[in-house]
PDB file of the backbone (N, CA, C, O) and the ligand in Angstrom, with CONECT records:
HET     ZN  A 101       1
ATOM      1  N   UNK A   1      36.863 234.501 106.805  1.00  0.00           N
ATOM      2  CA  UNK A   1      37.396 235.653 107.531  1.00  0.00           C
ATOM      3  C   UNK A   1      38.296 235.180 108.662  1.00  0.00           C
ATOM      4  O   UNK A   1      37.900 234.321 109.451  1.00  0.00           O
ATOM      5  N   UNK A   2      39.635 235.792 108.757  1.00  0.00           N
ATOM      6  CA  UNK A   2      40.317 235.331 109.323  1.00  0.00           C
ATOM      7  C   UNK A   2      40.133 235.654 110.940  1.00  0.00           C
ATOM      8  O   UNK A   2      39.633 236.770 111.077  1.00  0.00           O
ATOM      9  N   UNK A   3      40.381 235.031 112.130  1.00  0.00           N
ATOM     10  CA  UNK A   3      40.475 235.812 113.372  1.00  0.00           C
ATOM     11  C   UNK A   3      42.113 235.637 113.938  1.00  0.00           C
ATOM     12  O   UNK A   3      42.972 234.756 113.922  1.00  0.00           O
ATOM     13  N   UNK A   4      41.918 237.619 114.647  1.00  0.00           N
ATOM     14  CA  UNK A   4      43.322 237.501 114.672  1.00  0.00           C
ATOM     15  C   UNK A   4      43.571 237.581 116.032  1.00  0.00           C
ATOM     16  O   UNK A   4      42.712 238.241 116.617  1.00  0.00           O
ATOM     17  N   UNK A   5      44.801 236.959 117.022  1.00  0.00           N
ATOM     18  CA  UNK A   5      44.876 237.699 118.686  1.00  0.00           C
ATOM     19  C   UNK A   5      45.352 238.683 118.872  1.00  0.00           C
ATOM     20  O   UNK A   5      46.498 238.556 118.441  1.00  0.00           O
ATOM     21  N   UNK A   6      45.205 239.863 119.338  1.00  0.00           N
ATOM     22  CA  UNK A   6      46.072 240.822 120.195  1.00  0.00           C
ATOM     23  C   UNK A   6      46.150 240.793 121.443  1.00  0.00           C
ATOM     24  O   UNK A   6      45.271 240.690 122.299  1.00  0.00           O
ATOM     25  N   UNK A   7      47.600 240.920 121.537  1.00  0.00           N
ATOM     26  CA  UNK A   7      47.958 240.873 123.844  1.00  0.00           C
ATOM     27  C   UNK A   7      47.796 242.282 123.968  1.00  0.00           C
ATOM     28  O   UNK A   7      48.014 243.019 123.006  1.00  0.00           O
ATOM     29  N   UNK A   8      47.417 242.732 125.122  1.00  0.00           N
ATOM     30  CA  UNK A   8      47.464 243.756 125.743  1.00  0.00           C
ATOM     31  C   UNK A   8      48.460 244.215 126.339  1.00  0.00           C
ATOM     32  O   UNK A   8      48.639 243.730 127.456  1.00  0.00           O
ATOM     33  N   UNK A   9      49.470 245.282 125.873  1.00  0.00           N
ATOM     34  CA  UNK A   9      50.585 245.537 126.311  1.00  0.00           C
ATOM     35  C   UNK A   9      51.090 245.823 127.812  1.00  0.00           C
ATOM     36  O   UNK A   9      52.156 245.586 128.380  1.00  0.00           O
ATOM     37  N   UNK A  10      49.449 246.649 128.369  1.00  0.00           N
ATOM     38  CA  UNK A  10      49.306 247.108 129.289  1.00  0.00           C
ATOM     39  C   UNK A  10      48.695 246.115 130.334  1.00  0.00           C
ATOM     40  O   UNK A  10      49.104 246.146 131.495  1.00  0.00           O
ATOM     41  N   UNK A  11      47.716 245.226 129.939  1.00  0.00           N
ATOM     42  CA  UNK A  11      47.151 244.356 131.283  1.00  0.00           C
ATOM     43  C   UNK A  11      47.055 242.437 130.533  1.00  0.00           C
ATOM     44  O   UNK A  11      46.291 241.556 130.927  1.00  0.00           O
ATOM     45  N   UNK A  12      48.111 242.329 129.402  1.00  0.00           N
ATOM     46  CA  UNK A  12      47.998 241.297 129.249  1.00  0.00           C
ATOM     47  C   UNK A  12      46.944 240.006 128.653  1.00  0.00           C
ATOM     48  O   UNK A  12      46.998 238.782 128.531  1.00  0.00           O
ATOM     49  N   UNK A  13      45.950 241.149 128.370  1.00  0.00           N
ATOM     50  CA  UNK A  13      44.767 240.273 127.950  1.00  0.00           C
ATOM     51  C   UNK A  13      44.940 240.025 126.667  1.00  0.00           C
ATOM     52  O   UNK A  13      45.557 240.731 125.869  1.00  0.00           O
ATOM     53  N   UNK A  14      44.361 238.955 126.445  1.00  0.00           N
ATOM     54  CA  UNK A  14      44.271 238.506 125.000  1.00  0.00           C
ATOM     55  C   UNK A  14      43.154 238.948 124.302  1.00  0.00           C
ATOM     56  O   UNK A  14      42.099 238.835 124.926  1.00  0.00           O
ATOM     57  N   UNK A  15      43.079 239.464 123.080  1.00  0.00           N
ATOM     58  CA  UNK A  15      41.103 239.986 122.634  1.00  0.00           C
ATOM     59  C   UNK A  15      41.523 239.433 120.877  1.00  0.00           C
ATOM     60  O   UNK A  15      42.369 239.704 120.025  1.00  0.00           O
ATOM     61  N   UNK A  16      40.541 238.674 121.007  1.00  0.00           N
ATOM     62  CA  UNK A  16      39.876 238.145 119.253  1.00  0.00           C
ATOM     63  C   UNK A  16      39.898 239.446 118.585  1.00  0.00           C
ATOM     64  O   UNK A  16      39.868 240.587 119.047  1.00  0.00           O
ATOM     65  N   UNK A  17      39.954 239.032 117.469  1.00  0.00           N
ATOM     66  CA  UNK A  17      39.065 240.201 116.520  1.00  0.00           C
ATOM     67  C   UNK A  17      39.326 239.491 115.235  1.00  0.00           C
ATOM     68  O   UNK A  17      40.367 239.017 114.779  1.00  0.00           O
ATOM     69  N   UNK A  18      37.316 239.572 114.465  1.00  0.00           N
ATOM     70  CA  UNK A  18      37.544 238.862 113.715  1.00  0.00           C
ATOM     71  C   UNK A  18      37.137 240.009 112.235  1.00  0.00           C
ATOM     72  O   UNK A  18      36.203 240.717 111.857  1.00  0.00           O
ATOM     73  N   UNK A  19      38.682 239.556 111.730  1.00  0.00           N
ATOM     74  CA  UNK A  19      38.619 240.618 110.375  1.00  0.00           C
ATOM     75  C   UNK A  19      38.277 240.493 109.074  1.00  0.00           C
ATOM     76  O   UNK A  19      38.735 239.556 108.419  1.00  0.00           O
ATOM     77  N   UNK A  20      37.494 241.343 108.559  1.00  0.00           N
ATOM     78  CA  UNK A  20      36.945 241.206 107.182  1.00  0.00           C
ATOM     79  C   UNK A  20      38.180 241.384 106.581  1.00  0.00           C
ATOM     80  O   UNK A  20      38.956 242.236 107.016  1.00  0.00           O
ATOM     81  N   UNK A  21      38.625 240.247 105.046  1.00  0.00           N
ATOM     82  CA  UNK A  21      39.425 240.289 104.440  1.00  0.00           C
ATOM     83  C   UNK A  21      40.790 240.062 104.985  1.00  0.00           C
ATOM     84  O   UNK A  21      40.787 239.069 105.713  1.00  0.00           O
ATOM     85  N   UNK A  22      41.700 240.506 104.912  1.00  0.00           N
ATOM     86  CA  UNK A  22      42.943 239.474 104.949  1.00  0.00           C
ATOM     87  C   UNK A  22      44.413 240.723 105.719  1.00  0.00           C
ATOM     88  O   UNK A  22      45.549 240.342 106.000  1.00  0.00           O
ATOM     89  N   UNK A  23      43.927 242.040 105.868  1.00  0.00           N
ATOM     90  CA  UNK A  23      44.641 243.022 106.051  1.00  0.00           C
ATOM     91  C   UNK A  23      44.246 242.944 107.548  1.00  0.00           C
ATOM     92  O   UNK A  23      43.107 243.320 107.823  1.00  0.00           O
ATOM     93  N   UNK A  24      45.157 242.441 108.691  1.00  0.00           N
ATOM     94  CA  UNK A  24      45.144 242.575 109.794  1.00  0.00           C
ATOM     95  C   UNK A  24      45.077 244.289 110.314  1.00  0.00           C
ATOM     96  O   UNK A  24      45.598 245.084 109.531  1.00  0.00           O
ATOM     97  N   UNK A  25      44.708 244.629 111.079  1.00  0.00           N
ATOM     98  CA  UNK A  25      44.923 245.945 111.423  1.00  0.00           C
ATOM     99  C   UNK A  25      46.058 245.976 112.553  1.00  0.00           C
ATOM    100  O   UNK A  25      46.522 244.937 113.024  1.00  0.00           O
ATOM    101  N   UNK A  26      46.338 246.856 112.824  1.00  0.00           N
ATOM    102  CA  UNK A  26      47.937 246.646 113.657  1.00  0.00           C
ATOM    103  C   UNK A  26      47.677 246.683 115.158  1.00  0.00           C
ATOM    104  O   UNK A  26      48.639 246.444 115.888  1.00  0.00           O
ATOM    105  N   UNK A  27      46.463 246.960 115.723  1.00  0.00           N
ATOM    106  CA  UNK A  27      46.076 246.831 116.396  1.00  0.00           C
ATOM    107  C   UNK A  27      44.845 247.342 117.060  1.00  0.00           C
ATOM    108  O   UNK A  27      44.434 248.458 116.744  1.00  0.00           O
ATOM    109  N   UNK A  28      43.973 246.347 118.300  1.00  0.00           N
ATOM    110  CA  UNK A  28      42.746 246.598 118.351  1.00  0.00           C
ATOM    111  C   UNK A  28      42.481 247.372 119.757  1.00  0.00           C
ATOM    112  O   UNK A  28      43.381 247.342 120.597  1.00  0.00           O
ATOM    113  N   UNK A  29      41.551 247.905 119.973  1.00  0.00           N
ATOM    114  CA  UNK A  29      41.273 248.163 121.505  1.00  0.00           C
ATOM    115  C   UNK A  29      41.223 246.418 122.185  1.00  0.00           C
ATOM    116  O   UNK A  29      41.031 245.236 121.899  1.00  0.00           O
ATOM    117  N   UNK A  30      41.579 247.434 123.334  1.00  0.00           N
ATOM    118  CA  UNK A  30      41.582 245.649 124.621  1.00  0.00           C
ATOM    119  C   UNK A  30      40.526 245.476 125.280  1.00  0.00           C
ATOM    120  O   UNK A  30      40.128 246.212 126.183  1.00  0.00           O
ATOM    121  N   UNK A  31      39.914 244.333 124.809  1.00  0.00           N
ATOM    122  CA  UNK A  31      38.305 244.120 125.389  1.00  0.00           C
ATOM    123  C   UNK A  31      38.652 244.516 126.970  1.00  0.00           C
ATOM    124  O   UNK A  31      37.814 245.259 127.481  1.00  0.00           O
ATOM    125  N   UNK A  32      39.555 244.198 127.649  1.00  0.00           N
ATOM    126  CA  UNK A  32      39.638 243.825 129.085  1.00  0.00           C
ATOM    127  C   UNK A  32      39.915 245.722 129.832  1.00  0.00           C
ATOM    128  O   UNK A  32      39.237 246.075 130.797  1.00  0.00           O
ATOM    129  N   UNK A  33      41.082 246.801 129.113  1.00  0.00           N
ATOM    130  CA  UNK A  33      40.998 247.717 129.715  1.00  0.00           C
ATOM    131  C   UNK A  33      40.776 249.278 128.826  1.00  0.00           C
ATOM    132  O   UNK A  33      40.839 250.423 129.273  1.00  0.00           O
ATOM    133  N   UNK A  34      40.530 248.854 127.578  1.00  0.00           N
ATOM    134  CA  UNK A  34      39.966 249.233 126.891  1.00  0.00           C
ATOM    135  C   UNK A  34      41.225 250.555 126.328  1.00  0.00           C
ATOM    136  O   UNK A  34      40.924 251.660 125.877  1.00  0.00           O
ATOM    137  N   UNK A  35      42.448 250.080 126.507  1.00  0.00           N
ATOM    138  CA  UNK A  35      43.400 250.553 125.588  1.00  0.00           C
ATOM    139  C   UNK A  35      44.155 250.178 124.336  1.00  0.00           C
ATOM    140  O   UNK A  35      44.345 248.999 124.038  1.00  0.00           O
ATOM    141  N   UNK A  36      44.522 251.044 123.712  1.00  0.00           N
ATOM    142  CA  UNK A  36      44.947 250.634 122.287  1.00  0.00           C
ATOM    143  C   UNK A  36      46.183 250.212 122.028  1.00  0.00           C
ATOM    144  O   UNK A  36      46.764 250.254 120.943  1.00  0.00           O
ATOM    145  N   UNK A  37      46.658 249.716 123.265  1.00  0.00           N
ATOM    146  CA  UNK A  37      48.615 249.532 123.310  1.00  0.00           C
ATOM    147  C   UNK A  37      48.388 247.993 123.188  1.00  0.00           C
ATOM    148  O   UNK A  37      48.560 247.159 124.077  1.00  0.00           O
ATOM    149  N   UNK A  38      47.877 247.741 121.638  1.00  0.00           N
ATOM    150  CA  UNK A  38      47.990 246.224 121.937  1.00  0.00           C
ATOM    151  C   UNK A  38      48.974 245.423 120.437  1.00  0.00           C
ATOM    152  O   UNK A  38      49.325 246.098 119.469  1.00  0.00           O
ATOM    153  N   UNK A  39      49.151 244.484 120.522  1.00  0.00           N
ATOM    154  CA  UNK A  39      49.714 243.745 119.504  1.00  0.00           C
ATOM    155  C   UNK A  39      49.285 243.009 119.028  1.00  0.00           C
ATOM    156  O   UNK A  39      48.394 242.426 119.647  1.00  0.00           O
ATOM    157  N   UNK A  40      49.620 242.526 117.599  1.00  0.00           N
ATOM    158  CA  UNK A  40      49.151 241.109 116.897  1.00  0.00           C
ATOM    159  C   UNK A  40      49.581 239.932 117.538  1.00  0.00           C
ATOM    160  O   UNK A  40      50.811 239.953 117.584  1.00  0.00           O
ATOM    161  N   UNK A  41      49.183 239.054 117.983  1.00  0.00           N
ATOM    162  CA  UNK A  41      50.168 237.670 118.126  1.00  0.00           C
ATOM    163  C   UNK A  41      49.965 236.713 116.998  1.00  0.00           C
ATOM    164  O   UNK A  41      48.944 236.713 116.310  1.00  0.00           O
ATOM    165  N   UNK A  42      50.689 236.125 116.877  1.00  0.00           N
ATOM    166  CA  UNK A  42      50.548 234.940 116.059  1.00  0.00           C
ATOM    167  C   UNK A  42      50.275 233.625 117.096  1.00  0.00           C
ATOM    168  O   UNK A  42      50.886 233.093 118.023  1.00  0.00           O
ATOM    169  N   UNK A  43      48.817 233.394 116.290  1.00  0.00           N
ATOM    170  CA  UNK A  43      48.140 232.536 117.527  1.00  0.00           C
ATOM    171  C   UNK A  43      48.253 231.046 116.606  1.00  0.00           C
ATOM    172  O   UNK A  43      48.730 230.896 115.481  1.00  0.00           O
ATOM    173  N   UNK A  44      47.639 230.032 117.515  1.00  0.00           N
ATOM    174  CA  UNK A  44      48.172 228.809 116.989  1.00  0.00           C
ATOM    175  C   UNK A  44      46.619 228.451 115.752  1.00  0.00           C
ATOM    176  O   UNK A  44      45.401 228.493 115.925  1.00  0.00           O
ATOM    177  N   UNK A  45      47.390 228.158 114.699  1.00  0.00           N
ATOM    178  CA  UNK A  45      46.216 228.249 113.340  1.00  0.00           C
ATOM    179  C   UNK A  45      45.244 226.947 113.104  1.00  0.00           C
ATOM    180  O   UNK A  45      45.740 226.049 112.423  1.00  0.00           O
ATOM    181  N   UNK A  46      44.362 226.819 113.429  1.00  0.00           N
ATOM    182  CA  UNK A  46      44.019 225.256 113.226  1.00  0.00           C
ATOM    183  C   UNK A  46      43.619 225.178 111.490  1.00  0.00           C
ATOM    184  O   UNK A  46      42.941 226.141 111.131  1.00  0.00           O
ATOM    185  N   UNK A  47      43.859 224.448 110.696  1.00  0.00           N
ATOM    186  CA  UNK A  47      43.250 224.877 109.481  1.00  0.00           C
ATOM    187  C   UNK A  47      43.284 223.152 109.072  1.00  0.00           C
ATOM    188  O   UNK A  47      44.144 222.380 109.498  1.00  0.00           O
ATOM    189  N   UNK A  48      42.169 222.772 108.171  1.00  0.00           N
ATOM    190  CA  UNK A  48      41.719 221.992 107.964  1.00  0.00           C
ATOM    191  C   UNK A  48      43.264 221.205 106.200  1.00  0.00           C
ATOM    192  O   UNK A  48      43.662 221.719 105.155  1.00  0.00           O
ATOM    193  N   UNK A  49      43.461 220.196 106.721  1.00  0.00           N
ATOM    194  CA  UNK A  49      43.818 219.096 105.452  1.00  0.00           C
ATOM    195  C   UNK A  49      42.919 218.615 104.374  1.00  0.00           C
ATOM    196  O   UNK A  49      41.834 218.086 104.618  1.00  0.00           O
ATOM    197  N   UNK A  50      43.513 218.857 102.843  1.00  0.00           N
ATOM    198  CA  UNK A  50      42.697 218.300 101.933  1.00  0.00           C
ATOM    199  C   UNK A  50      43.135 216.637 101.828  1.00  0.00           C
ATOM    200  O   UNK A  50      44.281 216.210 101.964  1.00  0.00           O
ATOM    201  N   UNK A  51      42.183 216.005 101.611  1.00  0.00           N
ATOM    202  CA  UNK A  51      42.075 214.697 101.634  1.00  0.00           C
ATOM    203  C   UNK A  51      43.776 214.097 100.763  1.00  0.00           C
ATOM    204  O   UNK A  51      44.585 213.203 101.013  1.00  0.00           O
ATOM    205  N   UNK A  52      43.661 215.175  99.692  1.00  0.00           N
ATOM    206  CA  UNK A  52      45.072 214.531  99.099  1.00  0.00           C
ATOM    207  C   UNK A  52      45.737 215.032 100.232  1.00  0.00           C
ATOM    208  O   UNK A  52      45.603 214.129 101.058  1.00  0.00           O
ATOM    209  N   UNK A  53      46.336 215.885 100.721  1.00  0.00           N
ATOM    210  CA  UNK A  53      47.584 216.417 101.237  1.00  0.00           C
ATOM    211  C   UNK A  53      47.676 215.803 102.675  1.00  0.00           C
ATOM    212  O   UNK A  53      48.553 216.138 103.472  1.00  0.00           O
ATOM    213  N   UNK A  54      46.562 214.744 102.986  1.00  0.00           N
ATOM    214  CA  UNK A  54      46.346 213.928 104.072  1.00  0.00           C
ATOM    215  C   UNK A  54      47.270 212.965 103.514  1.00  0.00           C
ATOM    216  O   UNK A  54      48.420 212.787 103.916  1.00  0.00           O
ATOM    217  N   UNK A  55      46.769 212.429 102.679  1.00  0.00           N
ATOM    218  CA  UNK A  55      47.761 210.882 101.609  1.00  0.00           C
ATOM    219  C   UNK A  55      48.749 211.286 101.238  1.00  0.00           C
ATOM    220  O   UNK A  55      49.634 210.493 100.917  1.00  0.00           O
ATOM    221  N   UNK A  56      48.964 212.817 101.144  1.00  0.00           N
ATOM    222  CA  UNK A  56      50.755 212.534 100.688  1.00  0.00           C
ATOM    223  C   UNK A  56      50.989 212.403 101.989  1.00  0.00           C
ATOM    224  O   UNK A  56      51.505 211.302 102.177  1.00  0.00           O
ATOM    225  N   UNK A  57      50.855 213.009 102.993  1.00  0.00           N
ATOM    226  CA  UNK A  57      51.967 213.112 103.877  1.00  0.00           C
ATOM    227  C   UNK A  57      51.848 211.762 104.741  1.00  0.00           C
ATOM    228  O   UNK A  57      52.324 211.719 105.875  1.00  0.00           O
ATOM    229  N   UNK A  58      51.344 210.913 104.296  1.00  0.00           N
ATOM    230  CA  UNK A  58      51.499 209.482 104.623  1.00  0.00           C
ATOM    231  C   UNK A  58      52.954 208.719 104.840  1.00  0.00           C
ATOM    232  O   UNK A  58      53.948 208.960 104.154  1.00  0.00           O
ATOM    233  N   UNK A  59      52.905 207.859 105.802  1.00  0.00           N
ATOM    234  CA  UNK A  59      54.035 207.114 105.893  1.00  0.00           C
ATOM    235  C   UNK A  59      54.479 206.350 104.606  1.00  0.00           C
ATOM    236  O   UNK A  59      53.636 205.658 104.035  1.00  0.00           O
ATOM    237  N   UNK A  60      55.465 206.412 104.223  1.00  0.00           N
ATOM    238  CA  UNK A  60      55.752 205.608 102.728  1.00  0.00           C
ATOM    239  C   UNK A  60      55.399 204.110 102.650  1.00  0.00           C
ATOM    240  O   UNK A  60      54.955 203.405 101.744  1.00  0.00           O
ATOM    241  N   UNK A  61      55.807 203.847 104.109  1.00  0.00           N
ATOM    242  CA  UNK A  61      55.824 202.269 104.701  1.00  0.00           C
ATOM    243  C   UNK A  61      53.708 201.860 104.132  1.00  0.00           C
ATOM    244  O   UNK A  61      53.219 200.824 103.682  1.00  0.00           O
ATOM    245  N   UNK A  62      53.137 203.039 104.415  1.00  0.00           N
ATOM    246  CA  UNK A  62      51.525 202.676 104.034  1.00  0.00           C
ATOM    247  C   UNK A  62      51.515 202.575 102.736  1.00  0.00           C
ATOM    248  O   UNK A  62      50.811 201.691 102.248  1.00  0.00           O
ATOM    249  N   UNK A  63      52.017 203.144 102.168  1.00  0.00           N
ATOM    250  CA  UNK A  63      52.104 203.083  99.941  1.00  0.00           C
ATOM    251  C   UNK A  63      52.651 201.298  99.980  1.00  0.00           C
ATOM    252  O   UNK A  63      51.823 200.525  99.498  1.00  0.00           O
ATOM    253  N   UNK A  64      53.277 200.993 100.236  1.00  0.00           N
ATOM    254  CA  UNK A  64      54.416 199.471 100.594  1.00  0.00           C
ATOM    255  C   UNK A  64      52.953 198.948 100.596  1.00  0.00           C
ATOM    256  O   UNK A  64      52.361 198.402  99.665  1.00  0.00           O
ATOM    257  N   UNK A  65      52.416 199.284 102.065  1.00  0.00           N
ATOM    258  CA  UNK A  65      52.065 197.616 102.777  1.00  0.00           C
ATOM    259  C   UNK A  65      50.377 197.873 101.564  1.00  0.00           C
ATOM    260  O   UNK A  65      49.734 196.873 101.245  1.00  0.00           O
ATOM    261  N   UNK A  66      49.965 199.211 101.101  1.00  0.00           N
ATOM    262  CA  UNK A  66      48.480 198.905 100.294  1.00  0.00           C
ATOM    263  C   UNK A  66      49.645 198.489  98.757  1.00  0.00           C
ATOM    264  O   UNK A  66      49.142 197.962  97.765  1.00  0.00           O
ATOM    265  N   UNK A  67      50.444 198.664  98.782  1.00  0.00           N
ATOM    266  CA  UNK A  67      50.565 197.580  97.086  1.00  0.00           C
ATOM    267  C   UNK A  67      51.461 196.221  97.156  1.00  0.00           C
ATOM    268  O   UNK A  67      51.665 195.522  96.163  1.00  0.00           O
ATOM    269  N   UNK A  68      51.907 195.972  98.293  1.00  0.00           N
ATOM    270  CA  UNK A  68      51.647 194.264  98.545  1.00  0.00           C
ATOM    271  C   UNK A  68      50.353 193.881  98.760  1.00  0.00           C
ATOM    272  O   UNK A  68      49.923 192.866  98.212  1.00  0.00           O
ATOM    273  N   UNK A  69      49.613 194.604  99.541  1.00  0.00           N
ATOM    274  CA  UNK A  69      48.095 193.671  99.248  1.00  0.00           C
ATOM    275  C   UNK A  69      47.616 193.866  98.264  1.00  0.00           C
ATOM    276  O   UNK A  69      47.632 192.760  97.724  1.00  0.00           O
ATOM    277  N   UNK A  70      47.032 194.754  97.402  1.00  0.00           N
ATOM    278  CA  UNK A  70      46.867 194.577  96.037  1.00  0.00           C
ATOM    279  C   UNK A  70      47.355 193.799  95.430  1.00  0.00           C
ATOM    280  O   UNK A  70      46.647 193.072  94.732  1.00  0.00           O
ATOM    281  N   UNK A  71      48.627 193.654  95.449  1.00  0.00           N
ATOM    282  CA  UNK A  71      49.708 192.478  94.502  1.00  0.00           C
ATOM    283  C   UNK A  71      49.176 191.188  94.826  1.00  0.00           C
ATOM    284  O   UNK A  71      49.546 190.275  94.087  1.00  0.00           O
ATOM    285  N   UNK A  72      48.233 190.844  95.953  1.00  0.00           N
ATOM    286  CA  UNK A  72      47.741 189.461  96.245  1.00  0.00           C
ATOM    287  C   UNK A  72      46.518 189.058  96.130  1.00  0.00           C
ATOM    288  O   UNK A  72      46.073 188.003  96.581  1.00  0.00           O
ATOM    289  N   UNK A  73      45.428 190.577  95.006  1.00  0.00           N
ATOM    290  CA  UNK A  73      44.637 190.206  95.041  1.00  0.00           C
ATOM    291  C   UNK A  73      44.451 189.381  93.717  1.00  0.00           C
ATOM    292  O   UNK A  73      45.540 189.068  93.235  1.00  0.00           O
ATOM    293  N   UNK A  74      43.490 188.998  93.083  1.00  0.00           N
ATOM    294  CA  UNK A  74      43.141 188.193  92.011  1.00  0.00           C
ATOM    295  C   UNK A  74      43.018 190.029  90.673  1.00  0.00           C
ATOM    296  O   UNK A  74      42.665 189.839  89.509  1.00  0.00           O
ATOM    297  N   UNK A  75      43.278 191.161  91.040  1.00  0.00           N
ATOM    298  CA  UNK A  75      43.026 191.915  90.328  1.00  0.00           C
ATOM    299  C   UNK A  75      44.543 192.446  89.300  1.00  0.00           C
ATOM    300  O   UNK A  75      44.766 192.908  88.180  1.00  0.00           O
ATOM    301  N   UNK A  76      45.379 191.984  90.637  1.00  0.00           N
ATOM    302  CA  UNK A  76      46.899 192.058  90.203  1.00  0.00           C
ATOM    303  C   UNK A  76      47.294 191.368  89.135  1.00  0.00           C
ATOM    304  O   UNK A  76      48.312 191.710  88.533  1.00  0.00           O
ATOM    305  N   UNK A  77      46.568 190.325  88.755  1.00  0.00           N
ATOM    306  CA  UNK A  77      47.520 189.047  87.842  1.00  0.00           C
ATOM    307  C   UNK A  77      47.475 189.586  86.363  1.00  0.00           C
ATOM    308  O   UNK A  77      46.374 189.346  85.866  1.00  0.00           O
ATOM    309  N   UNK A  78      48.235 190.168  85.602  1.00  0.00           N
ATOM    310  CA  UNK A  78      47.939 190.718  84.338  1.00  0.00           C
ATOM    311  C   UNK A  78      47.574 189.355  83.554  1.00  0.00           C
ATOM    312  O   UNK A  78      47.680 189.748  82.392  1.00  0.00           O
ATOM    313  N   UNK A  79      47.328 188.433  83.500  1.00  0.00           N
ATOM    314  CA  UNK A  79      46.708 187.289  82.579  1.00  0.00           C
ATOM    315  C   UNK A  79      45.078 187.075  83.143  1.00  0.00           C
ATOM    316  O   UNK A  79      44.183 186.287  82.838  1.00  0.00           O
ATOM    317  N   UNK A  80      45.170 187.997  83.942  1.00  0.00           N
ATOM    318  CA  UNK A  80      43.323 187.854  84.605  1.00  0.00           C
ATOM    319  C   UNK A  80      42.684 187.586  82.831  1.00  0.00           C
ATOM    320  O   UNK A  80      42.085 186.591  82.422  1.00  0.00           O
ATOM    321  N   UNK A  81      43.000 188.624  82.179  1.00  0.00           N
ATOM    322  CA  UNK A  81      41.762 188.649  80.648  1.00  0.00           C
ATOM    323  C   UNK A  81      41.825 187.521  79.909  1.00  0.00           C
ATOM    324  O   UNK A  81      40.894 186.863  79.445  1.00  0.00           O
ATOM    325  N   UNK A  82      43.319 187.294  79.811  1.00  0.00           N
ATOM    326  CA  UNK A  82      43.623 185.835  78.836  1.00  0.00           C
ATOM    327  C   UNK A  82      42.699 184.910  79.231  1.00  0.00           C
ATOM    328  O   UNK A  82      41.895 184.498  78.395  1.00  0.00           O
ATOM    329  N   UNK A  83      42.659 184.403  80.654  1.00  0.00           N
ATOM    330  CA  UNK A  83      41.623 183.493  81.058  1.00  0.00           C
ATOM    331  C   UNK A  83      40.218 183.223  80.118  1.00  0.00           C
ATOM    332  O   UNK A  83      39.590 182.347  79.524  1.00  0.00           O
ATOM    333  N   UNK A  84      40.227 184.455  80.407  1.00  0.00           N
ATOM    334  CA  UNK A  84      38.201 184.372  79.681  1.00  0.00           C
ATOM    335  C   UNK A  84      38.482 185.207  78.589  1.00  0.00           C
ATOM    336  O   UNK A  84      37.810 186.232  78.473  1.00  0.00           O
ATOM    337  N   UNK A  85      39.422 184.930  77.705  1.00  0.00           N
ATOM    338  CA  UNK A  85      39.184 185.940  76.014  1.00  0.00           C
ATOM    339  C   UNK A  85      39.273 184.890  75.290  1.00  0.00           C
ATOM    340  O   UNK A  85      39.886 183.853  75.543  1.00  0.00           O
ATOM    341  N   UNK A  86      38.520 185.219  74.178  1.00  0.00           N
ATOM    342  CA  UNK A  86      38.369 184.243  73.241  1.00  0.00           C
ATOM    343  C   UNK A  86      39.540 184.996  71.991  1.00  0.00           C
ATOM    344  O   UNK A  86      39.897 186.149  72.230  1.00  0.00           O
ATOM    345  N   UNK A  87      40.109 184.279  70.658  1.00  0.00           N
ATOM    346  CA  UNK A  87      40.088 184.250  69.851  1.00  0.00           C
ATOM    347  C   UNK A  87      39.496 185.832  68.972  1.00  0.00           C
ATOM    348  O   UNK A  87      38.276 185.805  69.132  1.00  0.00           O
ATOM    349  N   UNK A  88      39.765 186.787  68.367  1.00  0.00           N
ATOM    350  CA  UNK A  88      38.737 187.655  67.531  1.00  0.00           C
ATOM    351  C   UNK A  88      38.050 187.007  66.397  1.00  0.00           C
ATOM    352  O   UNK A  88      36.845 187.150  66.195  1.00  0.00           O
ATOM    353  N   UNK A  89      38.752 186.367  65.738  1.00  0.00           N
ATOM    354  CA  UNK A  89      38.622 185.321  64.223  1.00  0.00           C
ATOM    355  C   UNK A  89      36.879 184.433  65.199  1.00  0.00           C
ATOM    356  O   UNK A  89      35.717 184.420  64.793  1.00  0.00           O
ATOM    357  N   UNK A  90      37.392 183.919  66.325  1.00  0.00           N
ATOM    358  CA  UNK A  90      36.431 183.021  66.967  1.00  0.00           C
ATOM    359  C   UNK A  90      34.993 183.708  67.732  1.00  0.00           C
ATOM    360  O   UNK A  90      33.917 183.248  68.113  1.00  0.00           O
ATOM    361  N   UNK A  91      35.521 184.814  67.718  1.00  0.00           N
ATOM    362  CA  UNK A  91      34.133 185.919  68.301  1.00  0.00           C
ATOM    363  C   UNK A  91      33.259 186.299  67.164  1.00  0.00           C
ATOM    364  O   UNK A  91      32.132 186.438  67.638  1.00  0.00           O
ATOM    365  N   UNK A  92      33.244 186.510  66.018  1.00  0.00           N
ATOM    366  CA  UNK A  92      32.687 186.954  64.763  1.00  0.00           C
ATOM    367  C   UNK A  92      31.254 185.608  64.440  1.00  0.00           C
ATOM    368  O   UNK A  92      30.049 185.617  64.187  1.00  0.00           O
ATOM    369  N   UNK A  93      32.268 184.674  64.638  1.00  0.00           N
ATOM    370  CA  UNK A  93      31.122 182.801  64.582  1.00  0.00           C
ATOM    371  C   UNK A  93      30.048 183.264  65.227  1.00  0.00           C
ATOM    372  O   UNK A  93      29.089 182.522  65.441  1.00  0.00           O
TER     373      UNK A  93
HETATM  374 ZN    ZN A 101      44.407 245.816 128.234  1.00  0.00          ZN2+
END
């Protein structure tokens, strides 16, 4: 449920109001003088990042510097398997 601000046209106050569903109402009584001359503001939204949309918006320079280190680990070397594979003809023995 979203919460929305209204200013008070008349004495400036700011009043929460927190609304079921997504249809702001156009405006609320003013906690502070208890008139209805108030407005929506668009208040500042804090809203939470999904873990991907954290990593995209990553510096490119961080994609760089994690696949030069990878490139130096022992996982990088595409002949890692050759090392330790045998033969198929020689695996059957
Ligand atoms: Zn007011």
């Amino acid at each position: 449920m979203p919460i929305y601000e209204y200013r008070c046209q008349d004495c400036r106050h700011k009043t929460d109001k927190l609304v079921r569903g997504f249809d702001a109402p156009e405006s609320v009584e003013c906690r502070a003088c208890g008139g209805e001359n108030t407005h929506r503001v668009i208040s500042r939204v804090a809203f939470h990042k999904s873990l991907g949309s954290q990593l995209q918006d990553l510096d490119s320079r961080y994609d760089r510097m994690v696949d030069s280190a990878a490139a130096s680990t022992s996982d990088a070397d595409p002949n890692r398997f050759l090392d330790s594979s045998i033969p198929l003809d020689a695996a059957d023995r």
